[in-house]
C-alpha beads as a LAMMPS data file, in Angstrom:
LAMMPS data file: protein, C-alpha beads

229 atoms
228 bonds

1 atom types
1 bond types

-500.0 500.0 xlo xhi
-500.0 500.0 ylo yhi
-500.0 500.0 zlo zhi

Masses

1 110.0

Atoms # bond

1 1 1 -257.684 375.145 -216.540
2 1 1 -256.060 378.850 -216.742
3 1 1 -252.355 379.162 -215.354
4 1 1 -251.682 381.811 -213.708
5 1 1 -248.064 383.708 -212.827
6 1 1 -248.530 385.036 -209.011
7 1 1 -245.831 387.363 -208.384
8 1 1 -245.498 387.898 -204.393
9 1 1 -242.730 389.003 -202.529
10 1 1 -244.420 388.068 -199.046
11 1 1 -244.200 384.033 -198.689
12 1 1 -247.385 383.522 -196.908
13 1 1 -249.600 385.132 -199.090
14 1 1 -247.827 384.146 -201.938
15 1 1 -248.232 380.379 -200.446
16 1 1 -252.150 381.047 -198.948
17 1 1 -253.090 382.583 -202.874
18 1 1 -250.988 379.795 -204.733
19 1 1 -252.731 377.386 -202.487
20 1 1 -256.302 378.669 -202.737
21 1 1 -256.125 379.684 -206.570
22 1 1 -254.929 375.789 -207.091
23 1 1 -258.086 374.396 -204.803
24 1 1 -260.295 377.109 -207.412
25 1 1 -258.802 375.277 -210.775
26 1 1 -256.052 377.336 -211.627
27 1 1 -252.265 376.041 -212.249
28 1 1 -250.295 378.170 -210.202
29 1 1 -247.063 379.364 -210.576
30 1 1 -245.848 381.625 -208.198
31 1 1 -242.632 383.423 -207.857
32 1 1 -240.874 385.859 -205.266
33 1 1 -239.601 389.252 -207.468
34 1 1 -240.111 390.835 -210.812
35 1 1 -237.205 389.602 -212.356
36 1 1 -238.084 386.339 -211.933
37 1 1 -242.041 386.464 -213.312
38 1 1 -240.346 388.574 -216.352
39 1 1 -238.363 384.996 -216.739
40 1 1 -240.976 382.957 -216.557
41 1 1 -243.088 385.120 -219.234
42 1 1 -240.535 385.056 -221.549
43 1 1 -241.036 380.704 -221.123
44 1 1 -244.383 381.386 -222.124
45 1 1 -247.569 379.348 -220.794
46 1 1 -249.512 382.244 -218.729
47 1 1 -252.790 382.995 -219.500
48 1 1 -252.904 386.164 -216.874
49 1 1 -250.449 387.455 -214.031
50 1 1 -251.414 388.609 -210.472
51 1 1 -248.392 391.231 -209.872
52 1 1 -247.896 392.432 -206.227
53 1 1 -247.308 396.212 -206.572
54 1 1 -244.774 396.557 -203.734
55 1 1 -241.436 394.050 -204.595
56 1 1 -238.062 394.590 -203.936
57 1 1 -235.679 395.708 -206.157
58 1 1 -237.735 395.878 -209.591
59 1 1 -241.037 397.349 -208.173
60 1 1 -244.084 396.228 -209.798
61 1 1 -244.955 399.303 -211.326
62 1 1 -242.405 398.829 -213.729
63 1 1 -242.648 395.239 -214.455
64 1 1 -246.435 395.763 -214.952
65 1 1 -244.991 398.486 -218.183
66 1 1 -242.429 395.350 -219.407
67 1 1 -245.166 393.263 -219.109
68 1 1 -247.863 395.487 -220.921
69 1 1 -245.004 395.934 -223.830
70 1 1 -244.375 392.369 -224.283
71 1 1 -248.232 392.293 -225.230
72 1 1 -251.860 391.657 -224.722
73 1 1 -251.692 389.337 -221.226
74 1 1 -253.579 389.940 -218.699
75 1 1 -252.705 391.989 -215.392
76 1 1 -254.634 392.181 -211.843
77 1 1 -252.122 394.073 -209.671
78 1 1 -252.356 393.715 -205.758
79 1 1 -252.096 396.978 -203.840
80 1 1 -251.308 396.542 -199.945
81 1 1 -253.578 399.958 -199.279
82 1 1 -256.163 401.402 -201.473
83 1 1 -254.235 404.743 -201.927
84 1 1 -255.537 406.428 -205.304
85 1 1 -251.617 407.283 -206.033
86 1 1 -250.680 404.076 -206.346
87 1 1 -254.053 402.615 -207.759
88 1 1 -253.781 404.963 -210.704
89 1 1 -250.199 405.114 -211.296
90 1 1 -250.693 401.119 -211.718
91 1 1 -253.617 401.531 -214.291
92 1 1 -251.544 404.097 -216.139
93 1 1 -248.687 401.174 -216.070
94 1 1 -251.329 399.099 -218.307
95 1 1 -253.136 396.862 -215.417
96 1 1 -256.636 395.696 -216.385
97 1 1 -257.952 395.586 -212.876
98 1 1 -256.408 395.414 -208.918
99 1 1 -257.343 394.073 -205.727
100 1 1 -256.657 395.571 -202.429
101 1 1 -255.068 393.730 -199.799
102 1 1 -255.490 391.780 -197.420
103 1 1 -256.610 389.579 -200.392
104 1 1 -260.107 387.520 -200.263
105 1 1 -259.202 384.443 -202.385
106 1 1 -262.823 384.727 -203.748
107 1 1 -262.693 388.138 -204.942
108 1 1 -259.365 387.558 -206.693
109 1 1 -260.501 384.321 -208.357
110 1 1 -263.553 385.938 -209.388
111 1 1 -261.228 389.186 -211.110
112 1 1 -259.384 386.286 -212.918
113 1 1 -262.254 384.588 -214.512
114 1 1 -263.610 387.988 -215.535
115 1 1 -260.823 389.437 -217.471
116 1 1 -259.858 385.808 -218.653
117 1 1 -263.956 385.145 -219.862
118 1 1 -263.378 388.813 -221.631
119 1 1 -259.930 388.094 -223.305
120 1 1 -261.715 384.817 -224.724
121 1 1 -264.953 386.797 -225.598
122 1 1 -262.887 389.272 -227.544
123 1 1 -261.168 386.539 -229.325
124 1 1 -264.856 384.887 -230.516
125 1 1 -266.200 388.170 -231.654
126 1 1 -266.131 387.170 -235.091
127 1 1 -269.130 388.260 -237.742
128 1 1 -269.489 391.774 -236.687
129 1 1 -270.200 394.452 -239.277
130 1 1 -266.671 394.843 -240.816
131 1 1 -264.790 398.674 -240.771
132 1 1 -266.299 401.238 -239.381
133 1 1 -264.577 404.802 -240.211
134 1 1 -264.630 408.010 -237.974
135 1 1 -262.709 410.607 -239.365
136 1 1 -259.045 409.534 -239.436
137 1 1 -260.064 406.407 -237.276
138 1 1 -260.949 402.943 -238.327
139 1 1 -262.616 400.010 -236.082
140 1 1 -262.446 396.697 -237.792
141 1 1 -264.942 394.667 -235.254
142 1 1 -264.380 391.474 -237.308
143 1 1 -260.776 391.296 -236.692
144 1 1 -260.382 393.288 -233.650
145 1 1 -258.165 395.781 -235.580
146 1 1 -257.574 399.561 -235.074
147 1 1 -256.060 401.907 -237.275
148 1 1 -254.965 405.389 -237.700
149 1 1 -254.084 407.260 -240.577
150 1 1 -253.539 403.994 -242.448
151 1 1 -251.355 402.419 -239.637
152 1 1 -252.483 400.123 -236.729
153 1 1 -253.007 401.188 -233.424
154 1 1 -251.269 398.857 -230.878
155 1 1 -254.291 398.929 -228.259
156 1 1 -253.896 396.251 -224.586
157 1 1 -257.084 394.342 -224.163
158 1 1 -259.121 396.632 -221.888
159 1 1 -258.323 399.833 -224.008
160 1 1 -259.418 398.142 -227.022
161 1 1 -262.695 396.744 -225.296
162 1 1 -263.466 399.990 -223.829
163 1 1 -262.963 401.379 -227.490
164 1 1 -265.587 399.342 -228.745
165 1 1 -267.894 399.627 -226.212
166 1 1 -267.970 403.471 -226.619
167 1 1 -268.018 403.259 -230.514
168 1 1 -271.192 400.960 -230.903
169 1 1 -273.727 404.060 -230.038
170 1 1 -271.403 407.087 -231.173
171 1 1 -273.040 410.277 -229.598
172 1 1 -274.406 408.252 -226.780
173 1 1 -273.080 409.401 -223.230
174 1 1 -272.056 406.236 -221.060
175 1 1 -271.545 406.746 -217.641
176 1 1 -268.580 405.247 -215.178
177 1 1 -270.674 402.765 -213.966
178 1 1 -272.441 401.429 -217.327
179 1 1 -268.856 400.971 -218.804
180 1 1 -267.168 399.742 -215.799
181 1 1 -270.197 396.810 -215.959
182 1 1 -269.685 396.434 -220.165
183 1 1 -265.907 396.363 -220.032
184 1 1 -264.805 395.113 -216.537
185 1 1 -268.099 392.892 -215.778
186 1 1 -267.905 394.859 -212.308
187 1 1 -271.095 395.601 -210.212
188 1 1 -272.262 398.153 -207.930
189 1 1 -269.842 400.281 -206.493
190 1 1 -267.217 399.529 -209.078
191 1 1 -264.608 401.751 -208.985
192 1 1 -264.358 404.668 -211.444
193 1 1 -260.533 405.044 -211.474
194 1 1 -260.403 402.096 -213.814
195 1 1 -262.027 403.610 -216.066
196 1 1 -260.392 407.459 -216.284
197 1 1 -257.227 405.573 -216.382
198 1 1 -258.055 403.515 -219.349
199 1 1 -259.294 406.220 -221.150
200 1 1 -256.039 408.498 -220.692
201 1 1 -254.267 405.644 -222.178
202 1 1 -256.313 404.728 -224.848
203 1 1 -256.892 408.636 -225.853
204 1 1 -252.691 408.451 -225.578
205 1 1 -252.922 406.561 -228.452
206 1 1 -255.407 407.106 -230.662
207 1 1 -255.798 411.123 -230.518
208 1 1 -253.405 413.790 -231.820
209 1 1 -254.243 415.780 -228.631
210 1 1 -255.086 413.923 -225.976
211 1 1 -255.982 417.166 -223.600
212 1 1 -258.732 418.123 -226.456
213 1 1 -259.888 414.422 -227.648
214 1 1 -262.168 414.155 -230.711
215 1 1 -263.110 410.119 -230.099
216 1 1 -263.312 409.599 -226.601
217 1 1 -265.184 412.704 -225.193
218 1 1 -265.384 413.586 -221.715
219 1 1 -269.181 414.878 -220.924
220 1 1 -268.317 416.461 -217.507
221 1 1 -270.978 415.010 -214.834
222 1 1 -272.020 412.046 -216.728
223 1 1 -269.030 410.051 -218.239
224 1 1 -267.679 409.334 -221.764
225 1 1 -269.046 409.422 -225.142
226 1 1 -267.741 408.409 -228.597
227 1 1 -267.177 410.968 -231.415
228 1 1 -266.431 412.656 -233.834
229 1 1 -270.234 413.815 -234.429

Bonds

1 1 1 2
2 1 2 3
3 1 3 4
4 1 4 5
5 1 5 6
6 1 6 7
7 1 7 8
8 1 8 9
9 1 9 10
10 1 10 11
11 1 11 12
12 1 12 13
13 1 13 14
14 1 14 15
15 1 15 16
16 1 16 17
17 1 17 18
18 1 18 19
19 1 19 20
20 1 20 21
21 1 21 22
22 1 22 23
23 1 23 24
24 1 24 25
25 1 25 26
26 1 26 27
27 1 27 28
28 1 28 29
29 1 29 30
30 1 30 31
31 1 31 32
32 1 32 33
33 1 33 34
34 1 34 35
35 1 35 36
36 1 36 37
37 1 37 38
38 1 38 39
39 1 39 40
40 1 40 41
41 1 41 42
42 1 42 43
43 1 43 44
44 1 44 45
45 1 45 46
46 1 46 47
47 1 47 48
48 1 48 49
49 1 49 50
50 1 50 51
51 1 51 52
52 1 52 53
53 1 53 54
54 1 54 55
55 1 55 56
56 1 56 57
57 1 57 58
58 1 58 59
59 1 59 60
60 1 60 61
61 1 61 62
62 1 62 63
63 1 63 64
64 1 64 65
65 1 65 66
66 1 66 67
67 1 67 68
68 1 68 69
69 1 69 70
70 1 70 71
71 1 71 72
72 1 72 73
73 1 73 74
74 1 74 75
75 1 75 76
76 1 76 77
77 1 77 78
78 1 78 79
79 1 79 80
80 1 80 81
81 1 81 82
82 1 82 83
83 1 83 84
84 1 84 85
85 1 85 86
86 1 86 87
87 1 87 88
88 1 88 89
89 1 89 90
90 1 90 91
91 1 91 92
92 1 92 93
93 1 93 94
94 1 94 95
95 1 95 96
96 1 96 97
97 1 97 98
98 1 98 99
99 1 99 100
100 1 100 101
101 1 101 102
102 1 102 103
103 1 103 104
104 1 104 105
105 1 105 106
106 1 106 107
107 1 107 108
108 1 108 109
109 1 109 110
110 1 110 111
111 1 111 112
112 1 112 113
113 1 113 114
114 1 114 115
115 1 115 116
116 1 116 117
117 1 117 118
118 1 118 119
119 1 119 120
120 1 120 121
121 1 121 122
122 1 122 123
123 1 123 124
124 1 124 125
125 1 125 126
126 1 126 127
127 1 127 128
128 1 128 129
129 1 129 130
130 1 130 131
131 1 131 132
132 1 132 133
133 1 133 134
134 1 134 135
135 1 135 136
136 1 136 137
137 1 137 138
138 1 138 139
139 1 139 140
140 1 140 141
141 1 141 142
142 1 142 143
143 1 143 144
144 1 144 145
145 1 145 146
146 1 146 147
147 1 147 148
148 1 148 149
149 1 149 150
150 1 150 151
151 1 151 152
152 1 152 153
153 1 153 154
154 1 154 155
155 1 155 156
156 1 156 157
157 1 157 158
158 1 158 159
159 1 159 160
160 1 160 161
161 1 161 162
162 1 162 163
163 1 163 164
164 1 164 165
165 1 165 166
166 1 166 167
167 1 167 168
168 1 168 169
169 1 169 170
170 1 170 171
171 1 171 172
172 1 172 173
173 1 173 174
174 1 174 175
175 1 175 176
176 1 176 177
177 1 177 178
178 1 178 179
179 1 179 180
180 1 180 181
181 1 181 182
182 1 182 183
183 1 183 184
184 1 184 185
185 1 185 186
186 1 186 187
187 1 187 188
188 1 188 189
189 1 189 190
190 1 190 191
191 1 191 192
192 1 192 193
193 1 193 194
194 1 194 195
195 1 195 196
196 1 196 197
197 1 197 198
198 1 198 199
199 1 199 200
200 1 200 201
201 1 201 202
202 1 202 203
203 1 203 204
204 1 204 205
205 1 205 206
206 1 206 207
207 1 207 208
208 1 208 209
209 1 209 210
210 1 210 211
211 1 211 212
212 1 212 213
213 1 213 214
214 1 214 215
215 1 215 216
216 1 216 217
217 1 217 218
218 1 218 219
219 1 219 220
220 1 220 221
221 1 221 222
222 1 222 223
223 1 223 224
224 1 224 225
225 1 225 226
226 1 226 227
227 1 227 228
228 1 228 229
């Protein structure tokens, strides 16, 4: 059974989600503002958070960033409109995925399982080939370890997934919608944003320059491949 942390500012669809996540298998615990799911976080026992965007006082933009610099837990953020402004600016805060209101309880319990059955599949990956060197960059499949320079790369769970997706065929273009089904397990029409946003913030981190990357090319057109060549 995964527990979730629901934080909802609106009572009845805090209540409808806590009520229909709980009938899905989940342990539910829901809470009203930011401050308070920051509190219940640092109690530990969450295994992924579904963060309403729009909450008064601390907005959810920036407890998405506290959350994503505590560490590696899971975030589906809910967005009241599908406005790209707001969709991106919460990907760039570190969400893995969002859902747009009004919420289908189905949808959002299937986004759960999916980033929860990724987080675990990351965590089984053991027996890979072991490092793997490109240029000043190491991958250590095996241990789920990245490193720079000598020095580890702190990477959240997506960016580090969408990492190794791109560096098993280095050279090979992947599009929007091959890595959005590899790294987000989404279908047809997934949405593309999740993807550009990832890869600012993963190229944030792991290049010296991240307007003219060397890893994590941009092959205008087509998508993303993996370099240096």
């Amino acid at each position: 059974m995964s527990r979730v942390l629901l934080i909802e500012d609106h009572q009845t669809v805090r209540d409808g989600l806590r009520l229909a996540l709980t009938r899905q298998g989940h342990s539910v615990d829901a809470v009203a503002t930011g401050e308070e799911g920051l509190e219940r976080l640092g109690a530990g026992g969450s295994d992924v958070v579904v963060l309403d965007l729009m909450l008064p006082g601390m907005d959810g933009f920036e407890v998405c960033r506290r959350i994503r610099a505590l560490g590696d837990l899971p975030i589906i953020m809910l967005t009241a409109r599908n406005d790209d402004m707001d969709v991106v600016a919460g990907l760039e805060a570190g969400a893995d995925d969002y859902v747009v209101k009004p919420v289908q309880p189905r949808v959002l319990e299937a986004r759960i399982r999916a980033v929860l059955r990724r987080a675990v599949g990351e965590a089984r990956r053991g027996g890979e080939p072991g490092v793997e060197r490109y240029g000043r960059l190491t991958i250590d499949r095996a241990a789920l370890v990245v490193g720079k320079d000598g020095a580890p790369v702190s990477l959240a769970p997506t960016e580090l997934r969408l990492l190794l997706e791109l560096s098993r065929t280095p050279g090979r273009v992947l599009s929007r919608q091959q890595l959005l089904e590899a790294v987000w397990e989404h279908g047809y029409l997934g949405d593309s944003r999740l993807v550009d946003a990832c890869v600012q913030r993963l190229r944030a981190k792991i290049e010296d320059d991240s307007s003219t990357p060397v890893y994590v090319q941009t092959v205008r057109g087509f998508g993303y491949r993996f370099g240096p060549l």
